[in-house]
N, C-alpha and C positions, 0 to 999 in steps of 0.2 A: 779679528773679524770672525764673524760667525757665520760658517759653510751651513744653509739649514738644506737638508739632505729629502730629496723628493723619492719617494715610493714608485718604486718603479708598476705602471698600468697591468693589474692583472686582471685575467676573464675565468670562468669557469666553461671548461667541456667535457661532452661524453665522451669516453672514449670508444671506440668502436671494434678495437683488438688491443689485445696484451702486448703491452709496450715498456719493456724492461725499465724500471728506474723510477715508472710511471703509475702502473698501474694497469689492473685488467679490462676487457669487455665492458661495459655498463657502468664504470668508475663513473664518477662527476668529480674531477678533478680541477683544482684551480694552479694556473700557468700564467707567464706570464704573455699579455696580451701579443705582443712582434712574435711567441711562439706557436701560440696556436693559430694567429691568422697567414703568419708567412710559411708555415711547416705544416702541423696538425689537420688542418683545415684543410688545404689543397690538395695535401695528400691524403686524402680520408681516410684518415688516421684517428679524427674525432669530428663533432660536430658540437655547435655549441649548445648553452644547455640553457635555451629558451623553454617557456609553456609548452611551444607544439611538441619539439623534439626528447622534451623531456617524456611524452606519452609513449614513444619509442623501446623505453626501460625494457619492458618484460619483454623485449622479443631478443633485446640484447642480452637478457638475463640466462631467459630461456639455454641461446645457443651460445654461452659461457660453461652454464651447468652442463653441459652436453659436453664442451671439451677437454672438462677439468676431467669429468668420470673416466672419459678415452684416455687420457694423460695417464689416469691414474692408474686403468687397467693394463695401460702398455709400460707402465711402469714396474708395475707387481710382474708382468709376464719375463724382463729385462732382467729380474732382482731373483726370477727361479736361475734362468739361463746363467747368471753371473756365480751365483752359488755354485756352481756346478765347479769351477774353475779354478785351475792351482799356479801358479807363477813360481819358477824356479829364477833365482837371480845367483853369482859369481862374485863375492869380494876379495880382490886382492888385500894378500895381506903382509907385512912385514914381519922384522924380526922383534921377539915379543908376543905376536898374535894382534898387535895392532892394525886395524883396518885402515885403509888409504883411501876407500869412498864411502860411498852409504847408497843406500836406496830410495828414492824420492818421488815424488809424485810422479814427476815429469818420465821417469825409468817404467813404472808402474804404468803409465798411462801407453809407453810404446811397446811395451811385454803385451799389452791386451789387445792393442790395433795390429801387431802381428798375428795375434790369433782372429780378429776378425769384427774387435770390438772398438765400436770407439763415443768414447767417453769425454766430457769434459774434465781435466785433470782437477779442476778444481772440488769437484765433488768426491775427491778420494778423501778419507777423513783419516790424516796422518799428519798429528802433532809436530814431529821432528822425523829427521831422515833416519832411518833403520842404518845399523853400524855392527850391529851384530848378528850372529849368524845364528839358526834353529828356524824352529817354524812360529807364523803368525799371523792371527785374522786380522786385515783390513778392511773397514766399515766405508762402505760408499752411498750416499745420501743419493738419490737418484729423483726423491721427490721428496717436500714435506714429511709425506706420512708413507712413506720408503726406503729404506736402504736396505745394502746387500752387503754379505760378507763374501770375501773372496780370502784362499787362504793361501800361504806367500811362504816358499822357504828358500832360506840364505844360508849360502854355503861360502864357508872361505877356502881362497885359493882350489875349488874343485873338488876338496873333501868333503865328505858327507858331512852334514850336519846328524848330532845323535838319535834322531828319532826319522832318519828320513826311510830304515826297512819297515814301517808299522805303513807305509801304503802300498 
């Protein structure tokens, strides 16, 4: 037997704010229809994107361009502030010099909300987990067209790492 498979009803809307996943401000995005009338819609979250509403654009545009620049300046202001800052971390270590943990996002991200900072860990840009001890810049993405380096030194078992007299 042949299942012939129906297309599920989609609309096009505006959207009216930046909606993770979605899309920003002035988007004309196409959804499908049960989400933007039972979700997007009511919650004015979008509107749809008839003639009249479509004349609406440039004021949505407008006050998009106005958020990105603030996003962007509180981003650049965020990326001096984080420069500034040094994270010391502690690897136990065995017999050998073998390390028993490593350093990871999630370590990084609570070293900085102790000092005051708080980041989503996911914007920390770290390949694999650090396992070794000295110093090292991690790169944090704070915006498209921003990241910061913050510099990070590991020490095993409480001794210095070799370069940790040059601060």
């Amino acid at each position: 037997m042949n299942n012939p498979t129906f297309p599920m009803a989609t609309t096009e809307v505006i959207l009216r704010e930046k909606i993770d996943g979605l899309g920003s401000e002035a988007d004309v995005v196409t959804v499908k229809a049960g989400y933007a009338r039972n979700y997007l819609i009511p919650e004015a979250k979008a509107f749809e994107a008839n003639k009249a509403n479509l004349k609406h654009l440039e004021s949505l545009n407008a006050k998009r361009a106005q958020r990105e620049a603030e996003e962007l300046d509180q981003a650049k202001n965020f990326a001096a502030k984080l420069g500034k800052m040094n994270l010391s971390f502690t690897l136990e270590t065995g017999q050998g010099g073998k390390a028993f943990g490593s350093v990871t996002t999630i370590d990084i991200q609570k070293e900085l909300a102790d000092k005051g900072v708080d980041i989503d860990r996911h914007t920390i840009q770290l390949s694999n987990p650090i396992k070794t001890s000295g110093k090292q810049e991690i790169e944090i993405k704070l915006h498209p067209e921003v990241s910061a380096n913050i510099k990070i030194d590991v020490k095993a078992d409480g001794t210095d790492s070799d370069s940790a007299d040059s601060e």
